[in-house]
VOROKOL-666218 format. One record per atom (N, C-alpha, C): residue in one letter; atom name; z, x, y. Coordinates in Angstrom, 3 decimals, always signed. Each point is the difference from the previous one (the first is absolute). Last residue first. Example, Ala and Ser with C-alpha at 12.3 -4.5 7.8 and 13.67 -1.06 7.14 Angstrom:
# VOROKOL-666218
<site rest="S" atom="N" z="+7.080" x="+12.850" y="-2.250"/>
<site rest="S" atom="CA" z="+0.060" x="+0.820" y="+1.190"/>
<site rest="S" atom="C" z="+0.730" x="-0.770" y="+1.090"/>
<site rest="A" atom="N" z="-0.070" x="+0.290" y="-5.720"/>
<site rest="A" atom="CA" z="+0.000" x="-0.890" y="+1.190"/>
<site rest="A" atom="C" z="+0.000" x="+0.900" y="+1.200"/>
This chain:
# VOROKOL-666218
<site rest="X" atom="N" z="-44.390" x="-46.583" y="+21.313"/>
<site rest="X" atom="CA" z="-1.153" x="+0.905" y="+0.433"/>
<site rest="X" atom="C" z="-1.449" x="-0.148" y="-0.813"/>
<site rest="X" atom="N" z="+3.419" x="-3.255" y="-1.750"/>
<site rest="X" atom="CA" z="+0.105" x="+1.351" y="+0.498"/>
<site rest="X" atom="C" z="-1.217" x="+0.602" y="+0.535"/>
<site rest="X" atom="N" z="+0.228" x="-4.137" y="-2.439"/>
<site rest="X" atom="CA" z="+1.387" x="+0.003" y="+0.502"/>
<site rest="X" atom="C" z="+0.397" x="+1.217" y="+0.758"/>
<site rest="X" atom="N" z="-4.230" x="-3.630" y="-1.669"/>
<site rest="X" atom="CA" z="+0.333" x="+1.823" y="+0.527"/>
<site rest="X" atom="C" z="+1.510" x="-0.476" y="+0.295"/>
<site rest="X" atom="N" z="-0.959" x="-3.608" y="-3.687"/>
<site rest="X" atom="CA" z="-0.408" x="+0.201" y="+1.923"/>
<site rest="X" atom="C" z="+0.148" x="+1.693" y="-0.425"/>
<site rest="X" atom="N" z="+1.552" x="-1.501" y="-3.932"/>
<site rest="X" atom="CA" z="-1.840" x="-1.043" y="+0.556"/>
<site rest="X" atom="C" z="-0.231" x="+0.381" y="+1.340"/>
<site rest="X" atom="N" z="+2.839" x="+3.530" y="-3.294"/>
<site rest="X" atom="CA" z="+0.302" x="-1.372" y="+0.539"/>
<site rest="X" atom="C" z="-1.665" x="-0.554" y="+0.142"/>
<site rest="X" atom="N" z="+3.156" x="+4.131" y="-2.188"/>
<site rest="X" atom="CA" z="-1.170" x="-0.486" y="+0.236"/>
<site rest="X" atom="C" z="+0.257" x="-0.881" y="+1.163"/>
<site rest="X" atom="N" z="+2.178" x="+4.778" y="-2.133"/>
<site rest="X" atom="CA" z="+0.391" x="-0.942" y="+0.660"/>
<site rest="X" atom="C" z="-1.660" x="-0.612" y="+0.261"/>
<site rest="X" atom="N" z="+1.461" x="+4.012" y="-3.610"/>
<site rest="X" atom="CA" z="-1.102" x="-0.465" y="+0.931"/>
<site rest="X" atom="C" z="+0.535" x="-1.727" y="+0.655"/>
<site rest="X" atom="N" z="+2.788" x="+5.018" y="-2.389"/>
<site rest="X" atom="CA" z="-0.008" x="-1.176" y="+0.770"/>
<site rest="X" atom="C" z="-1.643" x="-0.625" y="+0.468"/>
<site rest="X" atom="N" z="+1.357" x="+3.303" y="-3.932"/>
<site rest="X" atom="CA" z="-0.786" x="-0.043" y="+1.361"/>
<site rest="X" atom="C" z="-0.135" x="-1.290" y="+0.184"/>
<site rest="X" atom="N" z="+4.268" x="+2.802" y="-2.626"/>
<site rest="X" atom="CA" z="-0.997" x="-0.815" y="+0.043"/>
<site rest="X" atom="C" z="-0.795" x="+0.248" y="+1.065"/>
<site rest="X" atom="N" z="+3.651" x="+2.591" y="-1.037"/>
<site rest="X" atom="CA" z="-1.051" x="+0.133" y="-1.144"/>
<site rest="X" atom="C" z="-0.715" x="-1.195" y="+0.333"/>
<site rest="X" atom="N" z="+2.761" x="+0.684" y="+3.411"/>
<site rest="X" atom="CA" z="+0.946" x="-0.495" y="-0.979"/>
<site rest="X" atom="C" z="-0.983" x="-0.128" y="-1.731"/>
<site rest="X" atom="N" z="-2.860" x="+0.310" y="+4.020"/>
<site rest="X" atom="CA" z="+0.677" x="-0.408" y="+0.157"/>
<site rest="X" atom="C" z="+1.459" x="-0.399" y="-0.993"/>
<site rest="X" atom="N" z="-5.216" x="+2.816" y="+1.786"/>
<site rest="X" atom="CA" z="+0.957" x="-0.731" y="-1.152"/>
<site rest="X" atom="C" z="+1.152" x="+0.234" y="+0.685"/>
<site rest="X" atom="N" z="-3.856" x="+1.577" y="+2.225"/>
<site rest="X" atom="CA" z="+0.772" x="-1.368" y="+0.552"/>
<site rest="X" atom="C" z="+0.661" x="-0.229" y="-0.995"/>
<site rest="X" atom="N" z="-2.964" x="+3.926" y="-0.627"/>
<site rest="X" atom="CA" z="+0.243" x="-0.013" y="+1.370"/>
<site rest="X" atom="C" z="+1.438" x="-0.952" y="+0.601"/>
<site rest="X" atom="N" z="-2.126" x="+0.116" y="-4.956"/>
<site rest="X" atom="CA" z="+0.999" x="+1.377" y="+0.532"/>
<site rest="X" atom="C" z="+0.330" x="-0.015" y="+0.791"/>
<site rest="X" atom="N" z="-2.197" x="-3.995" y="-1.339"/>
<site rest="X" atom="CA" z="+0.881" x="+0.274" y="-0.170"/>
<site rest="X" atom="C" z="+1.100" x="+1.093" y="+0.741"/>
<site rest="X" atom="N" z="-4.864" x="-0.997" y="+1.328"/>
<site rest="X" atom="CA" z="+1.270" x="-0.641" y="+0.344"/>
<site rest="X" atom="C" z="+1.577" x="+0.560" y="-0.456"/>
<site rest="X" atom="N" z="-3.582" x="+1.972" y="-2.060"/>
<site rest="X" atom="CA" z="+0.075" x="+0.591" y="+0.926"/>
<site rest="X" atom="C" z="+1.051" x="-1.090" y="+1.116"/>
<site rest="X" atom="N" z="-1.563" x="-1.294" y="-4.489"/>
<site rest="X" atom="CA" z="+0.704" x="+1.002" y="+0.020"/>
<site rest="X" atom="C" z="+0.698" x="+0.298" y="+1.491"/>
<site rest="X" atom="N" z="-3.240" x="-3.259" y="-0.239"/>
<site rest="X" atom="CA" z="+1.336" x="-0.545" y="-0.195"/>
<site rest="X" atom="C" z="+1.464" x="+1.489" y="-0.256"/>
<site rest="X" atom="N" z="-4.643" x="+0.349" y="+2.905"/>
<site rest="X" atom="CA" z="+0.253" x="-0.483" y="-1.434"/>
<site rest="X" atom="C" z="+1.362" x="+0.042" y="-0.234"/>
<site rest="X" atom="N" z="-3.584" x="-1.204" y="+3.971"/>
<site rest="X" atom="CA" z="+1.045" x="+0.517" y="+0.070"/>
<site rest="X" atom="C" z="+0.608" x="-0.047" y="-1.992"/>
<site rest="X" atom="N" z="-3.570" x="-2.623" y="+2.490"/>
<site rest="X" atom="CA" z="-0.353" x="+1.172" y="-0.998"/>
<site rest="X" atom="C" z="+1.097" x="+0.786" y="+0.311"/>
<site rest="X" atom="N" z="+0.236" x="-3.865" y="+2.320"/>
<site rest="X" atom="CA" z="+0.030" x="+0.010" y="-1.361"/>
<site rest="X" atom="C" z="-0.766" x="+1.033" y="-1.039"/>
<site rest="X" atom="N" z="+3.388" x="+0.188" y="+4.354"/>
<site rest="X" atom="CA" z="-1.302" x="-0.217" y="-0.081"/>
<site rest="X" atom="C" z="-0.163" x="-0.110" y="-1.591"/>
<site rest="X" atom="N" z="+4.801" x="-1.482" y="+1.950"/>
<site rest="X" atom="CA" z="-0.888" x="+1.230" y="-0.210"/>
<site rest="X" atom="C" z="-1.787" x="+0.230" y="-0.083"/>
<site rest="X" atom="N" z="+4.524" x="-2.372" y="+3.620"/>
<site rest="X" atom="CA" z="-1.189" x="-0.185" y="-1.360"/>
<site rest="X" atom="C" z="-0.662" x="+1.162" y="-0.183"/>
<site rest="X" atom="N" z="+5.170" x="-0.380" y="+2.235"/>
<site rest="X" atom="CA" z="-1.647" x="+0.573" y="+0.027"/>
<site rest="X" atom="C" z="-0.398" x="-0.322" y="-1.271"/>
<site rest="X" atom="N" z="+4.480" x="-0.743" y="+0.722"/>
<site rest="X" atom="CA" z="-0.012" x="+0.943" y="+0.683"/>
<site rest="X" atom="C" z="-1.556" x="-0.122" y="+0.405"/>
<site rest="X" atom="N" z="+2.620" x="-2.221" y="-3.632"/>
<site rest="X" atom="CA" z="+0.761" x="-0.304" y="+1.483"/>
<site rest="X" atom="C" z="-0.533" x="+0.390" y="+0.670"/>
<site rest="X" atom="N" z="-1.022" x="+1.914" y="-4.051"/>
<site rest="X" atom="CA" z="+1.731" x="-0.337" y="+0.451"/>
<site rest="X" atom="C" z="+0.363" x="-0.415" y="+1.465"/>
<site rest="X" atom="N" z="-4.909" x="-0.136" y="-1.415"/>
<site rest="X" atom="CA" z="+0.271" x="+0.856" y="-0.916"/>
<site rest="X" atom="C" z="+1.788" x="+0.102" y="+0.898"/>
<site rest="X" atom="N" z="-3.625" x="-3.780" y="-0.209"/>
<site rest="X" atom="CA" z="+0.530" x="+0.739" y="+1.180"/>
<site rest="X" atom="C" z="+0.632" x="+0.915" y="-1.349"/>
<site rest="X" atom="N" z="-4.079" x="-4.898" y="+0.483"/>
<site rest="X" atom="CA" z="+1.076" x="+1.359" y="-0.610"/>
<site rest="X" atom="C" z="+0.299" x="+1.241" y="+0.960"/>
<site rest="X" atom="N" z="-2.333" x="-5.707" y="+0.001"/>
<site rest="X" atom="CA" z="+0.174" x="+1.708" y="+0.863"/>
<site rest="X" atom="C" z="+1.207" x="+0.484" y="-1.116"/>
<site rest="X" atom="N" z="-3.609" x="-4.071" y="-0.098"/>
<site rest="X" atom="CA" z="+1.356" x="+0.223" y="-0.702"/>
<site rest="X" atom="C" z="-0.416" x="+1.747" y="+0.627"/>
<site rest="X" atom="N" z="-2.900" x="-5.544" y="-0.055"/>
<site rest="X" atom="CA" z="+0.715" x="+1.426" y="+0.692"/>
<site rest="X" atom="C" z="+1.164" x="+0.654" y="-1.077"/>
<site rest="X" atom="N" z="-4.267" x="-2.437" y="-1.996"/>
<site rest="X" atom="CA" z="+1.084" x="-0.302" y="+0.707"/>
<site rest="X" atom="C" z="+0.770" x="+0.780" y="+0.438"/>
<site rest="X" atom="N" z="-4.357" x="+0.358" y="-2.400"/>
<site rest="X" atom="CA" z="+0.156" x="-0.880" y="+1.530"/>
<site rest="X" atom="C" z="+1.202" x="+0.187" y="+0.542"/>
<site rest="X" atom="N" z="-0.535" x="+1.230" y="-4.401"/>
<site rest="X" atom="CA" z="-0.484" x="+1.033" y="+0.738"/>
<site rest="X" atom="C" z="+0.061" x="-0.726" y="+1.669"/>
<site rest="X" atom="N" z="+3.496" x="-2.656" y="-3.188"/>
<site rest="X" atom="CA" z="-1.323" x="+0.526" y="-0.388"/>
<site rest="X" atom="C" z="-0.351" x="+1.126" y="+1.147"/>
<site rest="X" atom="N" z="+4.222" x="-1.169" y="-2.748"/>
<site rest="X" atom="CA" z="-0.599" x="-0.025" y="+1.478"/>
<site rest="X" atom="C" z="-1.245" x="+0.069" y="-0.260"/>
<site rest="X" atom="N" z="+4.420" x="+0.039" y="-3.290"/>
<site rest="X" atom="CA" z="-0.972" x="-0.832" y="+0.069"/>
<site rest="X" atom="C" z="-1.214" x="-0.323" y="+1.479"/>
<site rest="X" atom="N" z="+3.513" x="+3.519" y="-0.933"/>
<site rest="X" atom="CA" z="+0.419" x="-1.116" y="+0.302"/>
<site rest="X" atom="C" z="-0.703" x="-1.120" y="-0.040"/>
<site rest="X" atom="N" z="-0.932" x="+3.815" y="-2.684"/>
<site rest="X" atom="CA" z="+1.324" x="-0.637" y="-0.187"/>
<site rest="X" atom="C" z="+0.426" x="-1.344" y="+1.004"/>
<site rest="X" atom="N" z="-4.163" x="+2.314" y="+0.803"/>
<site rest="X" atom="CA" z="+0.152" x="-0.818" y="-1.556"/>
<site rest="X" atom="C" z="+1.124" x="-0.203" y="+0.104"/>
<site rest="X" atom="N" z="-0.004" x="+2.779" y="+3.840"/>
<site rest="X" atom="CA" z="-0.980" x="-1.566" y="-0.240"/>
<site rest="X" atom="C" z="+0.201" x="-1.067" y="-1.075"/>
<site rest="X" atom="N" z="+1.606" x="+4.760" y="-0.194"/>
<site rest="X" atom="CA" z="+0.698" x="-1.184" y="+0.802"/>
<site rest="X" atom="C" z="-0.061" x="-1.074" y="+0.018"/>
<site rest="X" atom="N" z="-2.856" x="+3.385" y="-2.031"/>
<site rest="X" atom="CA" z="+0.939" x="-0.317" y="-0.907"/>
<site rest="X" atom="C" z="+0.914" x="-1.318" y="+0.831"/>
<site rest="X" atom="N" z="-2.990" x="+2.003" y="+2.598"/>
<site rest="X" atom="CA" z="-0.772" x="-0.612" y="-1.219"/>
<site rest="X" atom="C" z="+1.199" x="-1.027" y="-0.396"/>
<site rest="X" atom="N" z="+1.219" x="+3.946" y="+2.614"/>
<site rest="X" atom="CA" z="-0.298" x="-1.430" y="+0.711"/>
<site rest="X" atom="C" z="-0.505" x="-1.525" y="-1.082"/>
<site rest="X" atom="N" z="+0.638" x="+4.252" y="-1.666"/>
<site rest="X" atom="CA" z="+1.247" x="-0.256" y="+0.558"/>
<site rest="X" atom="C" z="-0.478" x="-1.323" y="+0.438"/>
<site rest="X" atom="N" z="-3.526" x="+2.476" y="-0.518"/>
<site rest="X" atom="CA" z="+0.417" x="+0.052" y="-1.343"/>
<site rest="X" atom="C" z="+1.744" x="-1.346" y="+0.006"/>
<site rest="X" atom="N" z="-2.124" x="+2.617" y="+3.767"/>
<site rest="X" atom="CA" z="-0.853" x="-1.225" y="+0.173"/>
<site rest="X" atom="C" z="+0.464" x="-0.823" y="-1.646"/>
<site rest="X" atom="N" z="+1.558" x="+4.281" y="+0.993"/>
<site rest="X" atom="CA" z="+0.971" x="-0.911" y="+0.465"/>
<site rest="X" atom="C" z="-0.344" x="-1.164" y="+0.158"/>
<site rest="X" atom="N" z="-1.007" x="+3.186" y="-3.725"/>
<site rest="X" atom="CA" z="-0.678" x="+0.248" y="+1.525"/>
<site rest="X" atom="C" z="+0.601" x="-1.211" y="+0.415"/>
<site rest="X" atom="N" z="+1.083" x="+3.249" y="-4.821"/>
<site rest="X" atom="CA" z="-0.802" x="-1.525" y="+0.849"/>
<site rest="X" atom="C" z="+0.007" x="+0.178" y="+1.527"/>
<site rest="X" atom="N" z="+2.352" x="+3.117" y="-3.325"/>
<site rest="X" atom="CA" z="-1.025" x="+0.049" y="+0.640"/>
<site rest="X" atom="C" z="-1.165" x="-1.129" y="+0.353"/>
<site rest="X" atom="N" z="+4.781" x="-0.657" y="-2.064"/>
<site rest="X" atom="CA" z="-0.077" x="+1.111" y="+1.484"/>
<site rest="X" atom="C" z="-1.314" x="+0.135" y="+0.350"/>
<site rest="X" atom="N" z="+1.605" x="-4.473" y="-2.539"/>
<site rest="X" atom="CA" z="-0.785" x="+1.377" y="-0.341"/>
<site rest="X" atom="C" z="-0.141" x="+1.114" y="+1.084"/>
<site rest="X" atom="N" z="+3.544" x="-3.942" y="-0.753"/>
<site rest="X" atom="CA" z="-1.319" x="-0.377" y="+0.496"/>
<site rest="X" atom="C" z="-0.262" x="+1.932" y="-0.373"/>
<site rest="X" atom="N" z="+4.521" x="-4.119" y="-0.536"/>
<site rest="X" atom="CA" z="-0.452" x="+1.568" y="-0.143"/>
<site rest="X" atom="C" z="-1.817" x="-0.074" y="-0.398"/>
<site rest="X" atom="N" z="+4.037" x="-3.416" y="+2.627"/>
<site rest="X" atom="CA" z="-1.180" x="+0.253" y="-1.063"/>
<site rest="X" atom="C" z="-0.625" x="+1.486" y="-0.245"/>
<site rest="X" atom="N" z="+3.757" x="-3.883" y="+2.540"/>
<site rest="X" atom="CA" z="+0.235" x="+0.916" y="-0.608"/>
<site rest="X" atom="C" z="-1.321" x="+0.401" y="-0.890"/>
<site rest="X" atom="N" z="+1.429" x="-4.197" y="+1.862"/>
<site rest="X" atom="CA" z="-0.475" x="+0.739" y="+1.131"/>
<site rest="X" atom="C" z="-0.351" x="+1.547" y="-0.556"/>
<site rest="X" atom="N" z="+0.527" x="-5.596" y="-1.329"/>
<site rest="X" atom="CA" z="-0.043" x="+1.398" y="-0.752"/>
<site rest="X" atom="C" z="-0.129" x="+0.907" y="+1.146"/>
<site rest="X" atom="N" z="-0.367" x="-4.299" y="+0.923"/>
<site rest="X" atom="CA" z="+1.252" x="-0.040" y="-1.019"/>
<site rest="X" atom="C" z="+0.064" x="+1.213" y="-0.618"/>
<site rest="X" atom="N" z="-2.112" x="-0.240" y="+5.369"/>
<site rest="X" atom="CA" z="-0.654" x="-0.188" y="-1.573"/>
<site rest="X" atom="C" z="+1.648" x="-0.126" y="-0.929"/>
<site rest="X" atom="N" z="-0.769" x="-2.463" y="+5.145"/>
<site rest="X" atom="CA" z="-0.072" x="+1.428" y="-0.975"/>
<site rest="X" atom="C" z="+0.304" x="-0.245" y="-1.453"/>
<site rest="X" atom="N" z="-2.882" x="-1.261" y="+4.472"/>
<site rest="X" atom="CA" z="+0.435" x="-0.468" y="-1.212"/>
<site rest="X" atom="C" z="+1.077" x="+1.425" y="-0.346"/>
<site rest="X" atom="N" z="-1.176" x="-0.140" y="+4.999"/>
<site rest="X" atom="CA" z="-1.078" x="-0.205" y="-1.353"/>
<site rest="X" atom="C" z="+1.023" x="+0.176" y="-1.081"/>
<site rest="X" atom="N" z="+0.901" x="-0.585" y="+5.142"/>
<site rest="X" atom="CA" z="+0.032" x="-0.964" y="-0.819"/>
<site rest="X" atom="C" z="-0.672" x="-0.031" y="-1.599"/>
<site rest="X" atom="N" z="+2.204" x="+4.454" y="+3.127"/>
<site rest="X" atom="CA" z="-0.431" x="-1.771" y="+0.278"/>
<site rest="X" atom="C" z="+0.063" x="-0.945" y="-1.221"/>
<site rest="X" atom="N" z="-0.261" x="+4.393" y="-2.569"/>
<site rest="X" atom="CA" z="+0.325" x="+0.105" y="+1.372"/>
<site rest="X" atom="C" z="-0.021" x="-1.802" y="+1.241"/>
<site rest="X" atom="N" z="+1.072" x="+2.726" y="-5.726"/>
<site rest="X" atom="CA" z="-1.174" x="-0.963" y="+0.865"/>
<site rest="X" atom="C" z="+0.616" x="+0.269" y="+1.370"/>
<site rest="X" atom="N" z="-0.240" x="+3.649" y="-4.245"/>
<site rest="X" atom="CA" z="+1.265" x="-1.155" y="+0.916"/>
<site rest="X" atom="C" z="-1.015" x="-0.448" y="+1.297"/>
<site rest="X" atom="N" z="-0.528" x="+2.897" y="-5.208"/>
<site rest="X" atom="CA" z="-0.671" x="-0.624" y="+1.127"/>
<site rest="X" atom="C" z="+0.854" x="-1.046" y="+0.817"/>
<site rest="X" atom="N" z="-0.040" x="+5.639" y="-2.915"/>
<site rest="X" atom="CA" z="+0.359" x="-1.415" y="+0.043"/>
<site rest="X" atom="C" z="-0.727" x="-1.057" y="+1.200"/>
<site rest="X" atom="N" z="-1.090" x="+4.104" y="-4.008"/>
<site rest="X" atom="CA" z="-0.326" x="-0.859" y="+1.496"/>
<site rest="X" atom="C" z="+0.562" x="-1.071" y="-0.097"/>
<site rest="X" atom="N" z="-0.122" x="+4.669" y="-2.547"/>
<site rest="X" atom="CA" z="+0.764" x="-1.125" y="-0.329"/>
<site rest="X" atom="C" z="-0.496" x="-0.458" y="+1.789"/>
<site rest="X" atom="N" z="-3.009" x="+2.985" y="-3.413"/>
<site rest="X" atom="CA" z="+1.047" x="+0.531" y="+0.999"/>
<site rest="X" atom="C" z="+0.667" x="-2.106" y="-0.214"/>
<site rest="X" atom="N" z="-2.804" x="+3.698" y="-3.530"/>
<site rest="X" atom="CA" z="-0.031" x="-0.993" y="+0.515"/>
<site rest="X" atom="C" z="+1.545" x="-0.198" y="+1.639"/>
<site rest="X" atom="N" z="-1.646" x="+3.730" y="-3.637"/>
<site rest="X" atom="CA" z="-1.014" x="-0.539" y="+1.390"/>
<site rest="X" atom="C" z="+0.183" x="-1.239" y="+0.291"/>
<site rest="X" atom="N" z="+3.004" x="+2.406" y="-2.928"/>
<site rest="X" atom="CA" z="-0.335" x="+0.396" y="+1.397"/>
<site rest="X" atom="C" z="-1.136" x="-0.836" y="+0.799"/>
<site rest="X" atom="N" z="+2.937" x="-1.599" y="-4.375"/>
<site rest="X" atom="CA" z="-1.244" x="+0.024" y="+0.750"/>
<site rest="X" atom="C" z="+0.046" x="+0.440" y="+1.473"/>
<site rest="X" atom="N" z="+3.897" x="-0.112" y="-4.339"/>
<site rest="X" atom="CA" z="-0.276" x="+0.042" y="+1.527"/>
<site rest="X" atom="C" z="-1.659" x="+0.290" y="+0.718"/>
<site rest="X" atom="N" z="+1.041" x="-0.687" y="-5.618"/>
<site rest="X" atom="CA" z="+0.915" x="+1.079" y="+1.283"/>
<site rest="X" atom="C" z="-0.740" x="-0.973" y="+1.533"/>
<site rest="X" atom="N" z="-0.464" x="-1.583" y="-4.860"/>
<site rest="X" atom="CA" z="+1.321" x="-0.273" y="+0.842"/>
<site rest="X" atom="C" z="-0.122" x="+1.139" y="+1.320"/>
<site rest="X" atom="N" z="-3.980" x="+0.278" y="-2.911"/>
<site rest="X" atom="CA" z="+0.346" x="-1.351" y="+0.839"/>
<site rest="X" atom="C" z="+0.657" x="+0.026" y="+0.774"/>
<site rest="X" atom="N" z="-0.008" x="+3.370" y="-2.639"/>
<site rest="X" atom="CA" z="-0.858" x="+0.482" y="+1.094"/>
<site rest="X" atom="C" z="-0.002" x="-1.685" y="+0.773"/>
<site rest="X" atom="N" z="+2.014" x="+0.431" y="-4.068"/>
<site rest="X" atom="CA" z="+0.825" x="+0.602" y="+0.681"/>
<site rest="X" atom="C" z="-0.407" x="+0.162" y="+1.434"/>
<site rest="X" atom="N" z="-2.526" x="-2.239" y="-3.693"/>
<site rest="X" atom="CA" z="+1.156" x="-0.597" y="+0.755"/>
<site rest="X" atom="C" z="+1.298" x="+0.574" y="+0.892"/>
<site rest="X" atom="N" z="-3.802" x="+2.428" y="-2.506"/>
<site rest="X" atom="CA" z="-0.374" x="-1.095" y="+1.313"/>
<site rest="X" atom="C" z="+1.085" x="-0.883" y="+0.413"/>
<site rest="X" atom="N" z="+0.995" x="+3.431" y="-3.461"/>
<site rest="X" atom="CA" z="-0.391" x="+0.456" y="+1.275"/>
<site rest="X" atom="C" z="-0.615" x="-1.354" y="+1.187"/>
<site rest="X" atom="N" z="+1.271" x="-1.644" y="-4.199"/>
<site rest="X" atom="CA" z="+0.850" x="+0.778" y="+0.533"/>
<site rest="X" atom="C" z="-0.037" x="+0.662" y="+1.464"/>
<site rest="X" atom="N" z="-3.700" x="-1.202" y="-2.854"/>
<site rest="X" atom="CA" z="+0.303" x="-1.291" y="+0.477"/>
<site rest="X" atom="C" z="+1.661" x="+0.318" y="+0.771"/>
<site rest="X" atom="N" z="-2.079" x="+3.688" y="-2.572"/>
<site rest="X" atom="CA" z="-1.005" x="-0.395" y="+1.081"/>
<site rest="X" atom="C" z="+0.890" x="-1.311" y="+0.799"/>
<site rest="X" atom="N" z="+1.745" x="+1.399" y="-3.854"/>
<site rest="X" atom="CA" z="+0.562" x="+0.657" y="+1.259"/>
<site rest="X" atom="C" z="-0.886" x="-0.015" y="+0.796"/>
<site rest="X" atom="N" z="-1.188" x="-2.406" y="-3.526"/>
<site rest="X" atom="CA" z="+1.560" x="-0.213" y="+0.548"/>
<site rest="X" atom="C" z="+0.301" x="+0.568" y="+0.934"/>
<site rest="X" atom="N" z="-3.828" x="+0.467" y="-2.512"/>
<site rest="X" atom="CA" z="-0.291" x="-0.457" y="+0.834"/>
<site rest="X" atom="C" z="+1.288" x="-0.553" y="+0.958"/>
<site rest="X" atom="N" z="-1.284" x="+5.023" y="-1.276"/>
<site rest="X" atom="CA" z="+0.389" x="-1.259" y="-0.627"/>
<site rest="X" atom="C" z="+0.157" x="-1.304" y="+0.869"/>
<site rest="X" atom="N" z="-0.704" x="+5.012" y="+0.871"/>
<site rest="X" atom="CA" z="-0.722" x="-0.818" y="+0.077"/>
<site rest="X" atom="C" z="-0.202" x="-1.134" y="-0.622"/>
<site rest="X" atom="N" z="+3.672" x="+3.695" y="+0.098"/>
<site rest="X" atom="CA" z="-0.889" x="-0.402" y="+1.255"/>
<site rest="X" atom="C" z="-0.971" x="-1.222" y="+0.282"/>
<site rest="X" atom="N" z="+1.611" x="+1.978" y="-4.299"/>
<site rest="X" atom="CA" z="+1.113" x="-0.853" y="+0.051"/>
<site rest="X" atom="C" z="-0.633" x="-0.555" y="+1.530"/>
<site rest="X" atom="N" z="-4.197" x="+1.349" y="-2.970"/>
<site rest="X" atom="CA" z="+1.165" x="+0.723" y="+0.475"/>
<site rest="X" atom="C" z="+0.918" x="-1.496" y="+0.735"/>
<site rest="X" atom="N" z="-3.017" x="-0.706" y="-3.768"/>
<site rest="X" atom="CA" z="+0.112" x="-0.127" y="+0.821"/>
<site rest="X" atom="C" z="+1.475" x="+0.865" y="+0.755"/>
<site rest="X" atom="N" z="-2.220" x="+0.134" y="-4.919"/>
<site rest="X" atom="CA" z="+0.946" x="-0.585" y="+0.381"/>
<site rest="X" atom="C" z="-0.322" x="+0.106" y="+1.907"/>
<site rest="X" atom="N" z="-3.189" x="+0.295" y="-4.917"/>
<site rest="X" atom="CA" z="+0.425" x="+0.676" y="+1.201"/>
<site rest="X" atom="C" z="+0.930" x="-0.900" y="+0.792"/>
């Protein structure tokens, strides 16, 4: 018995590499621009999972900049207002994207309201 042309293992491995290359909706593009005096990162550019939770964001920050939980660090969504961290990253997006990105501006001090 021969295997239909569909279910071979070639065009299995075909189809997945097609489903790779495409464009991941759920992920969104966050950029990060320091504010005052906090570091800034050599990478600013990162694509993060839409349905994470902004506490998710913060996380991710941390680690990158090497911070620990002690150490201050305020976030602002373009300049404008911190978001609460059950705010989900989707819902930033749609409201505040920016040029397809979601600006999150950090720093070490409050810099805003």
């Amino acid at each position: 018995m021969t295997q239909p042309e569909e279910d071979s293992p070639g065009l299995k491995a075909i189809k997945a590499l097609e489903s790779y290359r495409k464009k991941d909706p759920s992920k969104i593009v966050v950029r990060f621009k320091a504010v005052g005096n906090a570091p800034i990162m050599k990478q600013n550019f990162y694509k993060i999972n839409s349905v994470n939770r902004f506490q998710a964001v913060i996380q991710f920050l941390r680690k990158e900049l090497g911070w620990h939980a002690g150490e201050p660090l305020f976030t602002y969504i373009n300049l404008a207002f911190s978001p609460t961290p059950d705010d989900t990253v989707s819902n930033l997006y749609k409201m505040f994207a920016t040029d397809g990105h979601l600006i999150v501006n950090y720093s070490t001090t409050a810099a805003w309201g």
